[in-house]
N, C-alpha and C positions, 0 to 999 in steps of 0.2 A: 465730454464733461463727466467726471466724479461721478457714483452715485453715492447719493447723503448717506450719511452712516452715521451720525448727531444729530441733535435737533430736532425742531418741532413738525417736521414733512413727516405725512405720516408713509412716504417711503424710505424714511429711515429708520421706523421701528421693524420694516422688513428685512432692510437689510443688516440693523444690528443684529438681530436674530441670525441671520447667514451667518455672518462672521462668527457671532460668539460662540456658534455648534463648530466654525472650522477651528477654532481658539480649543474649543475642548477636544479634539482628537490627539493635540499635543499634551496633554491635562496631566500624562503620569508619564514617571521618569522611566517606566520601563519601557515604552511606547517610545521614549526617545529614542533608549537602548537599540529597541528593535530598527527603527530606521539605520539609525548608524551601522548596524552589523548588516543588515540589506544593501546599501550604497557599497560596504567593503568589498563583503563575497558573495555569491553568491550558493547560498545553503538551502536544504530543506527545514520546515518548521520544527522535526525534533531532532535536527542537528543545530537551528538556533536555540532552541530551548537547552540544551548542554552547553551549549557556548556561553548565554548571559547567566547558567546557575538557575534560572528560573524553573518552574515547574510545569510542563507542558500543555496543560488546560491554561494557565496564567497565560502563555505566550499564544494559546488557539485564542482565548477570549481579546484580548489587545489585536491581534492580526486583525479580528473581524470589526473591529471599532475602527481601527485605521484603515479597512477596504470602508465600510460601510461610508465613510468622512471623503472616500475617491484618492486616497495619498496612499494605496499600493492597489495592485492586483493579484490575483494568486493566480496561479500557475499549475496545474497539475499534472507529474509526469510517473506514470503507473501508477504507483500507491504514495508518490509523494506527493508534497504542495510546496513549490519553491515563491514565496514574496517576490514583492519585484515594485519598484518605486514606478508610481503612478503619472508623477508630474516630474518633468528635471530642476524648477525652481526649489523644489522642498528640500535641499541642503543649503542651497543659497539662503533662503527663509530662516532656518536653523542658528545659519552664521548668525548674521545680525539679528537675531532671537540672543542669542549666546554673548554678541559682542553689547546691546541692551544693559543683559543682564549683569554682562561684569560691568558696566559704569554705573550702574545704580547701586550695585553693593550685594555682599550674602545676603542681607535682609531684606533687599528688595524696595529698602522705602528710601535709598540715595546714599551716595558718600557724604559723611560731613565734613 
């Protein structure tokens, strides 16, 4: 059976809270970025950081919110750090995150 994620059980204001910290690890579009360029190829962190344009601290501080959230691992081989997807459902997730989002619209509040 489910566990409650609604409603008046007070084990569902636990596990709202689960979800809603795993809801924010995807919270910024650069964190998308990074996944997507992770699944591609695989690179080290300041050869992602030249690939999405980003600025290299921007892309060390996102890495460590998406380890800390468990949806990658890092890797370290001599002086680099190569990412590496944590779970194999998190592109699966993505889709239909993606496919959601386009039937509800740019705006997010529905097609009319």
């Amino acid at each position: 059976m489910p566990r409650p994620v609604a409603g008046p059980d007070p084990r569902a204001a636990v596990e709202a809270r689960k979800v809603a910290k795993f809801f924010q690890a995807f919270g910024h579009p650069l964190r998308l970025r990074i996944i997507g360029l992770i699944a591609e190829e695989r690179c080290c962190q300041c050869e992602m950081a030249e690939r999405l344009g980003a600025h290299p601290v921007n892309v060390s501080r996102h890495l460590a919110a998406l380890g800390k959230a468990g949806l990658i691992t890092l890797k370290r081989k001599g002086n680099k750090i190569y990412p590496q997807l944590a779970r194999s459902g998190i592109l699966g997730f993505l889709d239909l995150a993606r496919l959601l989002s386009d039937q509800m619209g740019s705006d997010g509040r529905g097609k009319v």
